[in-house]
C-alpha positions as CSV (number, residue, x, y, z in Angstrom):
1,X,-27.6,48.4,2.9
2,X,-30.2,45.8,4.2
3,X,-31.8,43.2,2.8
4,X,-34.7,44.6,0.8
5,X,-31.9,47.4,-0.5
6,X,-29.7,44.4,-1.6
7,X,-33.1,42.9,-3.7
8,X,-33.9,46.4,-5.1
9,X,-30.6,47.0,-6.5
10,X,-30.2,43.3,-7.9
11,X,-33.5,43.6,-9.5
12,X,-33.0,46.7,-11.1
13,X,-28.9,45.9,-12.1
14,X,-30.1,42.2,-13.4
15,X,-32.7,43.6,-14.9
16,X,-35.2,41.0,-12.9
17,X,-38.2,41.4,-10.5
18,X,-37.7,42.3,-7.2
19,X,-39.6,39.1,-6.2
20,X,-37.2,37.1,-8.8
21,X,-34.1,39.1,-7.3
22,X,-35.7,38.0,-3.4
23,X,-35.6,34.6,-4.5
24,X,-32.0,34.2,-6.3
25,X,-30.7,36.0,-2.8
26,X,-32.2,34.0,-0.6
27,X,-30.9,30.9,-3.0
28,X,-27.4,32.0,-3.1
29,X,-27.1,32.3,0.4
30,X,-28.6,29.2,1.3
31,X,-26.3,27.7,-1.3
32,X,-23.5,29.0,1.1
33,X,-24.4,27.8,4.3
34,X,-25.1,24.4,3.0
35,X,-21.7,24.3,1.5
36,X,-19.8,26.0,4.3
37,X,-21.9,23.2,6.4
38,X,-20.5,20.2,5.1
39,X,-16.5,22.0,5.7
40,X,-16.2,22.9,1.9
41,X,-15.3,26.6,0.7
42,X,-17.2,28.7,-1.8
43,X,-15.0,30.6,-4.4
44,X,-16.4,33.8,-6.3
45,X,-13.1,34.8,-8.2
46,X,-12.6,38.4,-8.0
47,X,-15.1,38.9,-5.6
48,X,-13.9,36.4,-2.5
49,X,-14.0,33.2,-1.0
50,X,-15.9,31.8,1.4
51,X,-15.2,29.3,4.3
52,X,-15.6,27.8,7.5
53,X,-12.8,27.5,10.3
54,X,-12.3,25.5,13.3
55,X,-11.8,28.4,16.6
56,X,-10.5,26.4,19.6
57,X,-12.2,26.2,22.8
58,X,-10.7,28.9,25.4
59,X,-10.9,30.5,28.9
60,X,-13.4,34.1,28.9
61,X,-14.2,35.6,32.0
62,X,-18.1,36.8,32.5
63,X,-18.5,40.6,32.4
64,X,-20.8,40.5,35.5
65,X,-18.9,38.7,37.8
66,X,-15.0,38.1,36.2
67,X,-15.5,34.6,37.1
68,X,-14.0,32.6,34.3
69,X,-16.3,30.4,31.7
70,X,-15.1,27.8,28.9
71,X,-15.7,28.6,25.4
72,X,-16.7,25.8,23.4
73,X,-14.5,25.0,20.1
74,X,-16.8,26.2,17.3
75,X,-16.7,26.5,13.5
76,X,-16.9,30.2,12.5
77,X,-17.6,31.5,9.0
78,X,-14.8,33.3,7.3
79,X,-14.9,35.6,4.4
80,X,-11.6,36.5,2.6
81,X,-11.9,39.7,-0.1
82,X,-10.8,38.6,-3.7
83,X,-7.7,41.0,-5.6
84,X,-10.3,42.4,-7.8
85,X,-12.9,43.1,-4.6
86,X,-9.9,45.0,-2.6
87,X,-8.9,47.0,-6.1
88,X,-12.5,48.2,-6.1
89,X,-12.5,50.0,-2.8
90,X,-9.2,51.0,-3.5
């Protein structure tokens, strides 16, 4: 499912417009980001929790030429699946 899917089938479960839906989507995930930014996690309970984590630097070789690189340290989203979310697909 893409984008515009994900807008079609929020405005026609929430009963909304699709330019209504657009907007809320595009809200929520900037919502996200912003919090995930500033190191806090978002919770949805049932659905999942979201969150950012620290990844270390580390040694990667380049696939053209094996010569080794250094990876940066980095903070990686994270997305962990709620009970209620895993039950679903279950």
């Amino acid at each position: 499912m893409n984008k515009s899917e994900l807008i079609t089938a929020i405005s026609q479960e929430a009963n909304l417009s699709k330019a209504d839906a657009g907007r809320a989507l595009d809200a929520l995930t900037h919502v996200i980001g912003t919090t995930l930014k500033r190191g806090e996690s978002v919770a949805l309970v049932g659905f999942g929790t979201f969150q950012s984590k620290d990844r270390a630097s580390r040694i990667g070789r380049n696939p053209q030429t094996g010569a080794e690189i250094k990876i940066p340290a980095a903070k990686v989203p994270s997305f962990k699946a709620g009970k209620a979310l895993k039950e679903a697909l279950n």
